[in-house]
KEDO-981224 format. One record per residue (C-alpha): residue number from 1; x, y, z. Coordinates in pm, 1 decimal. Example, Ala and Ser with C-alpha at 12.3 -4.5 7.8 and 13.67 -1.06 7.14 Angstrom:
<recs>
+-----+----------+----------+----------+
|   k |     east |    north |       up |
+-----+----------+----------+----------+
|   1 |   1230.0 |   -450.0 |    780.0 |
|   2 |   1367.0 |   -106.0 |    714.0 |
+-----+----------+----------+----------+
</recs>
This chain:
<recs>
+-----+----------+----------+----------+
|   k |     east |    north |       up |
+-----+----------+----------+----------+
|   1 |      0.0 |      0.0 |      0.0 |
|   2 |    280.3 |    246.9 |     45.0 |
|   3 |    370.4 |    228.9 |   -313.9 |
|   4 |     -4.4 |    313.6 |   -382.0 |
|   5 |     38.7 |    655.0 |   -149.1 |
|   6 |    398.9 |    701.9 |   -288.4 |
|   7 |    239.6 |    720.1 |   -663.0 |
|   8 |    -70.3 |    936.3 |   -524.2 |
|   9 |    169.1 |   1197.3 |   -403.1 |
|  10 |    347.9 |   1193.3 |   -723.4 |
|  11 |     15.7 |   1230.8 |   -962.7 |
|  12 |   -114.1 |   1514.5 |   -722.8 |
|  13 |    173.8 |   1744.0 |   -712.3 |
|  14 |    160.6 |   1719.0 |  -1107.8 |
|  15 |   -188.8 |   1807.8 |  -1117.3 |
|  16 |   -328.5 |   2064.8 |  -1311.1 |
|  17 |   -609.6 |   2290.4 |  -1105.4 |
|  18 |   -632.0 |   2529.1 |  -1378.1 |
|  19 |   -899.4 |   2374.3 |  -1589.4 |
|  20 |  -1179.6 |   2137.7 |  -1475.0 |
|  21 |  -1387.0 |   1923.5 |  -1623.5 |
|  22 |  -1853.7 |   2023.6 |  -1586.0 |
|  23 |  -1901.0 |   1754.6 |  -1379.3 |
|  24 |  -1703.5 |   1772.3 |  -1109.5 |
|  25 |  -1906.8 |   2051.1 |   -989.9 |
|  26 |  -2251.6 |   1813.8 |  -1048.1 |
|  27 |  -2118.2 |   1535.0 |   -830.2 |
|  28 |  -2236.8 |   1533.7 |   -484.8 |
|  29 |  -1911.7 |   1382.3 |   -330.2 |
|  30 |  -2099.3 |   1272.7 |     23.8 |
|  31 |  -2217.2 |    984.8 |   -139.1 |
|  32 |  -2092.8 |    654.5 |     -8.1 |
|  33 |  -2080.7 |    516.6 |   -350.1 |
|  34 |  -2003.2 |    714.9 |   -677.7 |
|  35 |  -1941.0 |    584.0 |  -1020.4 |
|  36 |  -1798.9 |    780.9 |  -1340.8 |
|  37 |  -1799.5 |    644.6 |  -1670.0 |
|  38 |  -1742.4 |    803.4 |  -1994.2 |
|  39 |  -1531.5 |    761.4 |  -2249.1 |
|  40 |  -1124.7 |    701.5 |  -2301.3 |
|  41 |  -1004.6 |   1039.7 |  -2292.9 |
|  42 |  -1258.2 |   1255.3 |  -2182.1 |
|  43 |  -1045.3 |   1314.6 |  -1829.3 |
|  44 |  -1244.2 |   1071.2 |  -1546.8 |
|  45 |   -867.8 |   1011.7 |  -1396.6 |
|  46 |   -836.5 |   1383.9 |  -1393.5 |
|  47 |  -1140.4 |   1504.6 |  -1207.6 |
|  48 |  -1075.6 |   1263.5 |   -934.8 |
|  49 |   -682.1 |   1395.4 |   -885.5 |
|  50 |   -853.2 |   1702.5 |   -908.1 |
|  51 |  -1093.4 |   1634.1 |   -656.0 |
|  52 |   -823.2 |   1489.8 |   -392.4 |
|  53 |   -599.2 |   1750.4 |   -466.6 |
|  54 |   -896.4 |   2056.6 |   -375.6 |
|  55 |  -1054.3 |   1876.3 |    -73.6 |
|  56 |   -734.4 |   1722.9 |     56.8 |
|  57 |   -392.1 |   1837.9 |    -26.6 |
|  58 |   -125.1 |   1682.6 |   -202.2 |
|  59 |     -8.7 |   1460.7 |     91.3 |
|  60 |   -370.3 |   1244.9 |    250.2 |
|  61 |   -339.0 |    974.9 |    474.8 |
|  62 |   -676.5 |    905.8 |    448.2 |
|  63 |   -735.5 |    912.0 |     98.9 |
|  64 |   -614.4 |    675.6 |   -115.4 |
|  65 |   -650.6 |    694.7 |   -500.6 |
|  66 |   -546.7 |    365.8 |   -759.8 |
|  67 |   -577.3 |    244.4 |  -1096.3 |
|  68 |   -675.6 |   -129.7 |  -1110.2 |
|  69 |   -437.8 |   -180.1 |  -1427.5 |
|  70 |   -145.9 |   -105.2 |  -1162.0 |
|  71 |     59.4 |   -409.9 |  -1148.0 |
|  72 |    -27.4 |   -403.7 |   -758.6 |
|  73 |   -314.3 |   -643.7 |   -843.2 |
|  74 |   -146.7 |   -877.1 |   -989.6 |
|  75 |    -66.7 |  -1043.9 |   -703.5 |
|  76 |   -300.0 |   -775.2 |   -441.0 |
|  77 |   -678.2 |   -773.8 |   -444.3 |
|  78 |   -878.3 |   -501.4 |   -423.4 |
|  79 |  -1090.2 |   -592.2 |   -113.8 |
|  80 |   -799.3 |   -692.4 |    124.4 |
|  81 |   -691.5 |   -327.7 |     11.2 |
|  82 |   -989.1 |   -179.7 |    122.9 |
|  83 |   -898.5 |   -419.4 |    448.7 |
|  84 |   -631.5 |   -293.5 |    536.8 |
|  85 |   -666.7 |    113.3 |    464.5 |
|  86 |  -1006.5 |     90.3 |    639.6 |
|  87 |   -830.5 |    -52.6 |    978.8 |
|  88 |   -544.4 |    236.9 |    954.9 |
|  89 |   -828.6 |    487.2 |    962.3 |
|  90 |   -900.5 |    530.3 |    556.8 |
|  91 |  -1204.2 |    716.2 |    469.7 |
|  92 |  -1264.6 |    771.7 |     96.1 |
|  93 |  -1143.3 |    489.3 |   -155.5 |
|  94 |  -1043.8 |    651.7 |   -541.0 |
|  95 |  -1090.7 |    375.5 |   -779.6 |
|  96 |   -983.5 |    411.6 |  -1148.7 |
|  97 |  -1021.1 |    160.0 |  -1469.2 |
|  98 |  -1210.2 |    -62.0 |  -1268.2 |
|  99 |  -1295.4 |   -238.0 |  -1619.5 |
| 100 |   -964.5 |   -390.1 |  -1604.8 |
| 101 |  -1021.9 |   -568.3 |  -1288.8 |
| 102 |  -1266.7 |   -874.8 |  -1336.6 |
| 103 |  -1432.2 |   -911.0 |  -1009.8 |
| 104 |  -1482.6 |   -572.8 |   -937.2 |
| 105 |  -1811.2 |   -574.6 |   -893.6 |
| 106 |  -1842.9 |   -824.6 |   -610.2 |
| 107 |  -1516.7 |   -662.0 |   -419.8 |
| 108 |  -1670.1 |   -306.4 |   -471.2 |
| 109 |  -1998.8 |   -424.9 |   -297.4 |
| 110 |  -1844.1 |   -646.1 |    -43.9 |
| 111 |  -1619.6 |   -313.4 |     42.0 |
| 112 |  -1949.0 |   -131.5 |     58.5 |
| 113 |  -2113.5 |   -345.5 |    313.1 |
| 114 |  -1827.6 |   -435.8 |    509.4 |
| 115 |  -1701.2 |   -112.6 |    559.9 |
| 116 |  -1950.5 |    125.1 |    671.0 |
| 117 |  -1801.4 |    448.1 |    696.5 |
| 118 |  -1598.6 |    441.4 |    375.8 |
| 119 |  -1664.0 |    600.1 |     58.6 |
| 120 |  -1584.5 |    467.8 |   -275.3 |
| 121 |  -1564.2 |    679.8 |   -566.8 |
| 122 |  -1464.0 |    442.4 |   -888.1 |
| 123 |  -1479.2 |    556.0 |  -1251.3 |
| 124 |  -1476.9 |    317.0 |  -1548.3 |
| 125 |  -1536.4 |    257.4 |  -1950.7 |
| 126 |  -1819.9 |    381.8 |  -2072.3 |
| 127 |  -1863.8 |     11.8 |  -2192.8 |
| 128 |  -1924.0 |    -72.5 |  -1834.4 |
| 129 |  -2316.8 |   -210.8 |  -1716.9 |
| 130 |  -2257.2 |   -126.6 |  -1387.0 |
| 131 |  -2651.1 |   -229.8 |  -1323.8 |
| 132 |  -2599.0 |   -547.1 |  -1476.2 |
| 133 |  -2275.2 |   -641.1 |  -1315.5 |
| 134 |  -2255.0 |   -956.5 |  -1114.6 |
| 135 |  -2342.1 |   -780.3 |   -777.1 |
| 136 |  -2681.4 |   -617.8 |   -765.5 |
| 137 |  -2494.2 |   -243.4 |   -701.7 |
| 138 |  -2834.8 |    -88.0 |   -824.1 |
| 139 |  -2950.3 |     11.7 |   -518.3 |
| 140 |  -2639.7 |    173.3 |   -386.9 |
| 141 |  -2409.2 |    357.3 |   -656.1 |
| 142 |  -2451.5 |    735.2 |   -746.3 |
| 143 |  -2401.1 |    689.5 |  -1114.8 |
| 144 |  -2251.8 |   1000.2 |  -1329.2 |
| 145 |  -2152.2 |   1027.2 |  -1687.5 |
| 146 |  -1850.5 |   1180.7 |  -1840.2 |
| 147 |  -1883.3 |   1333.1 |  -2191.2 |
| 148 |  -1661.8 |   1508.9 |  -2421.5 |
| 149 |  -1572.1 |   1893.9 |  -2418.1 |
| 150 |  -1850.3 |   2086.9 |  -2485.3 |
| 151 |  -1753.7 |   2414.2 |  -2707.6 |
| 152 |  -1843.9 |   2608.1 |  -2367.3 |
| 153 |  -1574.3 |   2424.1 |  -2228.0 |
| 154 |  -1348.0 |   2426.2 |  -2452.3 |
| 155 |  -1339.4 |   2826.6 |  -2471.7 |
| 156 |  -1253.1 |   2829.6 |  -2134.3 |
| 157 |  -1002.4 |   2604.5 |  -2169.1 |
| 158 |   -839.8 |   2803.4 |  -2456.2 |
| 159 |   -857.4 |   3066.1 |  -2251.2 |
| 160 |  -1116.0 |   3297.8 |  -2440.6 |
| 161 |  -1370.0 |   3275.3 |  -2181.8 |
| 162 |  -1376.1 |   3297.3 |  -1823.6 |
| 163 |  -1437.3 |   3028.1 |  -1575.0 |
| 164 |  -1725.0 |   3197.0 |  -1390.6 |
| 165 |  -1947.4 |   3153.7 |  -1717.5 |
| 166 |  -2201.1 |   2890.5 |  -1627.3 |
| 167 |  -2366.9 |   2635.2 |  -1883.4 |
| 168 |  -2727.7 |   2786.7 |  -1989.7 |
| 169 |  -3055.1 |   2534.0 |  -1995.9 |
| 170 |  -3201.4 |   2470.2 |  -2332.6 |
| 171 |  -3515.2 |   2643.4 |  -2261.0 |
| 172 |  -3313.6 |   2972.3 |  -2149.2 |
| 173 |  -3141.3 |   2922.1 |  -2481.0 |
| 174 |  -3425.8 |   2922.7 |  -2683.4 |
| 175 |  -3613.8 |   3205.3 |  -2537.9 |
| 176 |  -3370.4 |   3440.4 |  -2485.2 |
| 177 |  -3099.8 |   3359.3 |  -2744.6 |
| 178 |  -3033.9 |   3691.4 |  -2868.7 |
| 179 |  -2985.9 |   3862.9 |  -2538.0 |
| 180 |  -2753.6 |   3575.8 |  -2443.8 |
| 181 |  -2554.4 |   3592.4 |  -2772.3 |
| 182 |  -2495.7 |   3958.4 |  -2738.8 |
| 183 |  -2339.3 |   3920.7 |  -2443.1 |
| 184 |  -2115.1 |   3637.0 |  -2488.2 |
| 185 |  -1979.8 |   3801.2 |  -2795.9 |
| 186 |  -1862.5 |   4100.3 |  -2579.9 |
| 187 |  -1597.6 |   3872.9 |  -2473.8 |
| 188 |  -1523.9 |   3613.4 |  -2755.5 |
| 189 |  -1562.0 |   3580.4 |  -3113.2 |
| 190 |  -1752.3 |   3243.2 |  -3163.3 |
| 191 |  -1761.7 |   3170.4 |  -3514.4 |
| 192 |  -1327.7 |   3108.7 |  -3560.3 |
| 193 |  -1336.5 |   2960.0 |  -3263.5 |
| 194 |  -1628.9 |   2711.7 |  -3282.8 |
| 195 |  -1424.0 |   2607.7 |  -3661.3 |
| 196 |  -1155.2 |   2501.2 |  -3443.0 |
| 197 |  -1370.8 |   2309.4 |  -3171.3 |
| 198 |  -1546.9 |   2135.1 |  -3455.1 |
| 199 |  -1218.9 |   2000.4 |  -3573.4 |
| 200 |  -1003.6 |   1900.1 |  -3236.1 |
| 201 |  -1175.4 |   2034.1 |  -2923.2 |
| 202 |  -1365.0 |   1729.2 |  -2781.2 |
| 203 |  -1096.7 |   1596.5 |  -2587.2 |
| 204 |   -894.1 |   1763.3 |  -2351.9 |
| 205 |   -551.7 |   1615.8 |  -2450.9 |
| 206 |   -563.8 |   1781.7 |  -2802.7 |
| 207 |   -267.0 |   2000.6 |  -2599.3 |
| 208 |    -23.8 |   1753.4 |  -2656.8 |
| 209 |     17.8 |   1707.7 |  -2971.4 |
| 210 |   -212.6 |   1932.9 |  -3193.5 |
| 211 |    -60.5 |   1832.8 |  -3504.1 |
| 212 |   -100.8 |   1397.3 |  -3426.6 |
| 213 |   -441.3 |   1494.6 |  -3310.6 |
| 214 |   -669.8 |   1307.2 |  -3540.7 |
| 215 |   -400.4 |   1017.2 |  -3503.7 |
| 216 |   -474.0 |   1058.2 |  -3126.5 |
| 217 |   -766.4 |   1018.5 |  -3159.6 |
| 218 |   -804.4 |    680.9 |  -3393.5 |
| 219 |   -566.3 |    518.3 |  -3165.5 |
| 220 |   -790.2 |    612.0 |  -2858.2 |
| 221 |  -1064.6 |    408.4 |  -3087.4 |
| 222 |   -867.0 |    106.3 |  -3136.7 |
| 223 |   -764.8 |    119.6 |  -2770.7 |
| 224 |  -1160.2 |     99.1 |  -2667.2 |
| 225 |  -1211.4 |   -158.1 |  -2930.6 |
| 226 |   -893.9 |   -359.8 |  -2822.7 |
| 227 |   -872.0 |   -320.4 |  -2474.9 |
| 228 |  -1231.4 |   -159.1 |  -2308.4 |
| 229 |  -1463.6 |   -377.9 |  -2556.5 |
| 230 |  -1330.3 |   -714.3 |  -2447.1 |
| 231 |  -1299.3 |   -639.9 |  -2093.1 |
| 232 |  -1651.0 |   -567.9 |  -2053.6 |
| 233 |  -1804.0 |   -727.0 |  -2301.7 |
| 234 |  -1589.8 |  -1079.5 |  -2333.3 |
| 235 |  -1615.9 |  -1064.7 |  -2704.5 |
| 236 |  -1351.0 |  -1275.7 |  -2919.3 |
| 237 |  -1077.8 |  -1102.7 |  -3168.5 |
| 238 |  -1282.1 |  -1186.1 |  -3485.2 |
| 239 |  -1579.7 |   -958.4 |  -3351.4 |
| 240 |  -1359.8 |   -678.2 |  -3221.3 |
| 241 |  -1244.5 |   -668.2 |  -3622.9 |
| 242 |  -1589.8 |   -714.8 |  -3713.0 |
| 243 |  -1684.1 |   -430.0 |  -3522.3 |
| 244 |  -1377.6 |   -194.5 |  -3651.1 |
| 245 |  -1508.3 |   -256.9 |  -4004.6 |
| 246 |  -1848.0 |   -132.9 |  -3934.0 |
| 247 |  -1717.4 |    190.9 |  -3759.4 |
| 248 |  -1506.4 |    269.0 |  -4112.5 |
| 249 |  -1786.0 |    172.8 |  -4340.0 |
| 250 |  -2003.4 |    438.8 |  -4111.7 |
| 251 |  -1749.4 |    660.4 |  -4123.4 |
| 252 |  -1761.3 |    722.5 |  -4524.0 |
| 253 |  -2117.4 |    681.2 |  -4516.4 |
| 254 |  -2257.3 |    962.8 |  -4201.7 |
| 255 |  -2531.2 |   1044.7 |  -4200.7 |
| 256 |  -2633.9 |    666.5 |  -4243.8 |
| 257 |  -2973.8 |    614.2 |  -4314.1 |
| 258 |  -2939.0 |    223.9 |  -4276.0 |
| 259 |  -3009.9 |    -64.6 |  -4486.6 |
| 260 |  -2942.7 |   -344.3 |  -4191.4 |
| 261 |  -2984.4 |   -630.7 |  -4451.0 |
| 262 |  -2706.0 |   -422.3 |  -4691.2 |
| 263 |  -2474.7 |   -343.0 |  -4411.2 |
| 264 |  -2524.7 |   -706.0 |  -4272.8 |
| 265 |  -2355.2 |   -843.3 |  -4555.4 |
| 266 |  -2046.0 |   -558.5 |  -4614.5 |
| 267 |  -1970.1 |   -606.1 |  -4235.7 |
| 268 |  -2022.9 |   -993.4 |  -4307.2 |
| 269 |  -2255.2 |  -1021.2 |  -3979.4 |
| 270 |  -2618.8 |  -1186.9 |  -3937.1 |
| 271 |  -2900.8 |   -888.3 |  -3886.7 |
| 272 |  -2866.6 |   -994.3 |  -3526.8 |
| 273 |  -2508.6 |   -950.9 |  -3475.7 |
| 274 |  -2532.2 |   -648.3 |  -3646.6 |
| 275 |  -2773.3 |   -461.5 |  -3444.5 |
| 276 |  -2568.8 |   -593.5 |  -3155.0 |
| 277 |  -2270.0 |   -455.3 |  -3305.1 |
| 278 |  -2424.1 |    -96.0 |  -3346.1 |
| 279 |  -2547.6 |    -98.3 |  -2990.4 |
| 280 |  -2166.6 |   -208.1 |  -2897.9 |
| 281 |  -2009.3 |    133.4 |  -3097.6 |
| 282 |  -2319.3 |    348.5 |  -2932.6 |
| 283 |  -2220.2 |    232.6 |  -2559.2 |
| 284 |  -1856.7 |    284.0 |  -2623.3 |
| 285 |  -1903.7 |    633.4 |  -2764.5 |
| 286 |  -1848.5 |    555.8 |  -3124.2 |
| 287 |  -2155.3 |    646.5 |  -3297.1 |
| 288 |  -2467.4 |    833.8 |  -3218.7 |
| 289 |  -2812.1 |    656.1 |  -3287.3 |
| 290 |  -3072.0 |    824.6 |  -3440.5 |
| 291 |  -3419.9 |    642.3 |  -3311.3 |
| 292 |  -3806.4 |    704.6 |  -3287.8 |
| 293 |  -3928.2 |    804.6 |  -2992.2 |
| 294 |  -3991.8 |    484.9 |  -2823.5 |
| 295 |  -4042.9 |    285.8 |  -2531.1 |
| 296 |  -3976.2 |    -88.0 |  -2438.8 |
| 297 |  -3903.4 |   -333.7 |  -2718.1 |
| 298 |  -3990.6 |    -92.6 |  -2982.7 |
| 299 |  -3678.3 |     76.1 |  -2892.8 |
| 300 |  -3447.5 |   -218.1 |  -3023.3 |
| 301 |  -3575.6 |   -150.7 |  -3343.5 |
| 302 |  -3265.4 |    -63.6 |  -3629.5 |
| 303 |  -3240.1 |    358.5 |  -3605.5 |
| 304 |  -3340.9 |    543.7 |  -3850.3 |
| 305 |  -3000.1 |    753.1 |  -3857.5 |
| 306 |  -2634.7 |    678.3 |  -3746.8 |
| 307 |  -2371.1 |    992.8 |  -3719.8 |
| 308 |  -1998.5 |    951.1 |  -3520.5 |
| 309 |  -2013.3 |   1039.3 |  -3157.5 |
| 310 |  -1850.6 |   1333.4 |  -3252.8 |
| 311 |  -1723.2 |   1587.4 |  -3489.5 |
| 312 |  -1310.9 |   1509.8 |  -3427.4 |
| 313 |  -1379.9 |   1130.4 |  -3534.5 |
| 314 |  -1512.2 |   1314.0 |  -3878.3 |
| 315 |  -1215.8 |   1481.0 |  -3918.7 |
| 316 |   -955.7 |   1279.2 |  -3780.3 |
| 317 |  -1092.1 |   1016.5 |  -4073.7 |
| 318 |  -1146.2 |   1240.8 |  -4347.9 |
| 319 |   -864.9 |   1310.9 |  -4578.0 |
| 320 |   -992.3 |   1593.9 |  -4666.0 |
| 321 |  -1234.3 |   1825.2 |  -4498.9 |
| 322 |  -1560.1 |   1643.4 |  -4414.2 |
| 323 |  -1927.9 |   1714.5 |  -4594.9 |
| 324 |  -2045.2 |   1988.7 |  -4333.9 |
| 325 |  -2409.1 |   1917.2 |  -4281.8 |
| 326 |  -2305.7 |   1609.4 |  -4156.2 |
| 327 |  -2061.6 |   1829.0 |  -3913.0 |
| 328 |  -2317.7 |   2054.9 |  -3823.8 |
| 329 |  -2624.3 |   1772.8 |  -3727.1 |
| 330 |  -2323.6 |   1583.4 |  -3538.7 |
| 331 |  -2246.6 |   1860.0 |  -3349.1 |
| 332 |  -2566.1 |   1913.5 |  -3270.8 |
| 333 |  -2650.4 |   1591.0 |  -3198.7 |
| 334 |  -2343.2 |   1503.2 |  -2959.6 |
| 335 |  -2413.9 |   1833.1 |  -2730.5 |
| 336 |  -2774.1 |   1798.9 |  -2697.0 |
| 337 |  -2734.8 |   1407.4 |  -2593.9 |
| 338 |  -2581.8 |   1471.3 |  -2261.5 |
| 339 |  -2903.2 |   1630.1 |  -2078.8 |
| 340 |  -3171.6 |   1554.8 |  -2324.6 |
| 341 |  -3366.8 |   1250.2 |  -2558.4 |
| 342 |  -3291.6 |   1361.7 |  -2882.3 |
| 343 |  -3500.4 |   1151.4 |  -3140.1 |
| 344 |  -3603.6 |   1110.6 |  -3488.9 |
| 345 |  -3882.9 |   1354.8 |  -3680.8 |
| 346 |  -3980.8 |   1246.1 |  -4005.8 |
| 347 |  -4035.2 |   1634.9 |  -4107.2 |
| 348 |  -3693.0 |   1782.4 |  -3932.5 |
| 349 |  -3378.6 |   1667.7 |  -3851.9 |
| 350 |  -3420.0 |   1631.8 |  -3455.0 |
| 351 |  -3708.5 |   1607.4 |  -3190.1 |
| 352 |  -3600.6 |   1714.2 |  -2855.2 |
| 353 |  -3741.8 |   1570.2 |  -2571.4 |
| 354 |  -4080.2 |   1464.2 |  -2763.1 |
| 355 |  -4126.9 |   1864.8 |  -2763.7 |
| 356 |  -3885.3 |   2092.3 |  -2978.5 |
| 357 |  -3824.4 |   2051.7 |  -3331.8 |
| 358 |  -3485.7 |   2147.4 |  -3499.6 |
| 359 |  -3349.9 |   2192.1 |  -3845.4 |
| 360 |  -2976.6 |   2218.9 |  -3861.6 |
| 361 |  -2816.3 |   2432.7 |  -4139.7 |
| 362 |  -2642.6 |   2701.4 |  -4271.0 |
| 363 |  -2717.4 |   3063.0 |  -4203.9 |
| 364 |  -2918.0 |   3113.5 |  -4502.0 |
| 365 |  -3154.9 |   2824.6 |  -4445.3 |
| 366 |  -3508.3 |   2919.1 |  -4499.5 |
| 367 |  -3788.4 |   2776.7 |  -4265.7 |
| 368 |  -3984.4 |   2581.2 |  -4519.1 |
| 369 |  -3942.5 |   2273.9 |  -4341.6 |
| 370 |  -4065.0 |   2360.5 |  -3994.2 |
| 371 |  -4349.6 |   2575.5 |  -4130.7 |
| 372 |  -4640.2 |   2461.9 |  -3945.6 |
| 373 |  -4476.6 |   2306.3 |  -3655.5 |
| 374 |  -4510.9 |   2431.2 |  -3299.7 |
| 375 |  -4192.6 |   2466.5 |  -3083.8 |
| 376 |  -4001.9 |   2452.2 |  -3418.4 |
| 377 |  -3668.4 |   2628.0 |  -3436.6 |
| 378 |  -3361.0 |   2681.3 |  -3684.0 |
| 379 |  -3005.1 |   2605.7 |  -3552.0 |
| 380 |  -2787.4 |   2810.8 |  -3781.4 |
| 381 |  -2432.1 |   2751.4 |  -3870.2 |
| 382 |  -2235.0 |   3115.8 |  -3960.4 |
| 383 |  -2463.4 |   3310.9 |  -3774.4 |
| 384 |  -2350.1 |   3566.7 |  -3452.4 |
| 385 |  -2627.5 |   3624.7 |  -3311.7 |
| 386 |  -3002.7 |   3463.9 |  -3449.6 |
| 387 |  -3313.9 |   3614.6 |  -3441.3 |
| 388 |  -3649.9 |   3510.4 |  -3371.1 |
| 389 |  -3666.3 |   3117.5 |  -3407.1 |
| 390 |  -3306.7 |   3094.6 |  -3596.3 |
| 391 |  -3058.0 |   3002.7 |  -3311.7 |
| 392 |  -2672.8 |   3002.5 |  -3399.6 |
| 393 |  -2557.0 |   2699.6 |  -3374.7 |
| 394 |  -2259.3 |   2753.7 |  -3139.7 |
| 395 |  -2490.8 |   2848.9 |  -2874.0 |
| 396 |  -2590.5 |   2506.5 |  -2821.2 |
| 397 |  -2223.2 |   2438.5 |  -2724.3 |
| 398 |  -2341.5 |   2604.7 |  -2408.5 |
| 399 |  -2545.2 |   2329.8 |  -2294.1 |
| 400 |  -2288.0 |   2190.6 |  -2045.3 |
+-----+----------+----------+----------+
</recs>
């Protein structure tokens, strides 16, 4: 266990405070049990040395923070861990990649019940069912998503907006756009910088490297499909290349309106194992799904549109630049997702929450197509500020 600390004091004095990630300020951290998932890269191990660092220093004795990859458990388990930091007066257990460890489940909720006074906090893939693991940790685990940069968050991270600026709901957005436009473009100028988000701000480590970005960013894929995939989902080496083919035959094909019998036979799947496959890319952050509103068994019905997760996976695959309406609905698409049940219209591009209706475009995009619609609205790319129902697209990177 000292080895654990040793490397805890290490990671925290290297930590970063200037820059933090929406959710850290959503989590309620007096819960005994907290899961994060999201996907690779999106900066889970960060908020929690971030977290540790703010509400404890960079030297705890009573905090403890681990990866289960560490080669620790190799011959360690997790639960006489817990053991033995519990009886030296531990108090809050950090838990990262749990995915890697295979009986995590059961320790986690042994460690839970055993131990009544100590938290856990764990994070893991996206991948991860934590309320169909083994152990029934339904009733008991706080459970918190971690998405991608949203363009609000990515301006502050460039530094072109300050960190006071609060995410706005979608209902303040839409009914007092203009008056909320005007005043964010006091300080920035949106339309340069949301080119640039578009292109390489989802993830936070586009610092490193900004010109092996889009490399970055395919190998964080393959990692998921080689590494998270398999550990969660026990699949064999045939499927994960199965499933690899699929994401590059989307990839030239977004916006996908799909022919599952077609793309059955290119991927060389049954219908079965395909729709399986496209749930697979959707819970590892891969693609977005495009469905009717639906409920129950209706909703495992093939959807009616497939995009990437996000705009960087267009780019990083294109050669060239990508076909922008495709940019724009992904965009739109990937921010929206986070708080809301976006869904399929046959008469505009989105359906929000069974109540707004959207048409993505460019800014000189007439209303034909939501004429006659109620709660209709235009989400315009190019545009500063909108007027009346046309919204500029930007502003709904100011969602979270």
């Amino acid at each position: 266990m000292k080895s654990l600390f040793s490397a805890l004091y290490r990671k925290l004095e290297e930590t970063d405070m200037r820059f933090e990630r929406y959710l850290k300020r959503q989590i309620d951290w007096n819960n005994r049990l907290i899961a994060i998932t999201g996907a690779r890269g999106t900066g889970k191990t960060t908020l929690l040395l971030q977290h540790i660092k703010e509400q404890h220093g960079n030297n705890p004795l009573d905090v403890l923070y681990m990866s289960l990859d560490n080669i620790y458990f190799s011959t360690n388990n997790l639960y006489s861990l817990a053991d033995d930091f519990y009886s030296h007066g531990g108090k809050v257990l950090y838990i990262d990649e749990v995915h890697k460890y295979p009986t995590w489940s059961q320790e986690i909720k042994n460690i839970y019940d055993d131990f009544p006074t100590l938290k856990v906090v764990f994070t893991g893939s996206s991948m991860l069912q934590i309320f169909k693991a083994d152990a029934d940790l339904s009733r008991r685990v706080r459970h918190h998503q971690l998405f991608g940069m949203s363009f609000r968050e990515f301006l502050i991270y460039e530094g072109l907006l300050g960190k006071s600026h609060e995410a706005f709901l979608l209902d303040k957005i839409l009914k007092n756009h203009i008056s909320i436009s005007q005043q964010l473009i006091k300080e920035i100028t949106p339309l340069p910088a949301f080119k640039k988000y578009l292109q390489y701000g989802y993830y936070p480590y586009y610092k490193e490297d900004m010109n092996g970005y889009g490399e970055r960013v395919l190998q964080t894929f393959n990692t998921i499909m080689e590494s998270d995939v398999p550990n969660v989902e026990h699949i064999d080496f045939s499927s994960i290349g199965r499933l690899k083919k699929l994401f590059y035959i989307l990839s030239e094909m977004v916006p996908f309106t799909p022919n599952i019998s077609q793309l059955s036979q290119m991927v060389d799947v049954t219908r079965t194992s395909l729709m399986n496959y496209l749930q697979l890319l959707e819970k590892a952050h891969s693609v977005l799904l495009l469905k009717q509103q639906a409920t129950g068994i209706r909703q495992m019905v093939k959807p009616e549109k497939i995009y990437l997760q996000n705009t960087n996976y267009s780019y990083a695959l294109s050669a060239e630049n990508p076909e922008i309406g495709n940019i724009r609905e992904t965009f739109f698409f990937n921010q929206l997702q986070q708080n809301h049940k976006v869904s399929y219209n046959e008469q505009t591009d989105f359906c929000i929450d069974g109540t707004y209706y959207f048409e993505i475009g460019g800014k000189n995009k007439n209303a034909k197509q939501i004429t006659g619609l109620n709660n209709a609205y235009l989400a315009l790319d190019g545009l500063t500020t909108g007027y009346r129902n046309e919204i500029p697209l930007w502003l709904f990177g100011f969602l979270y």
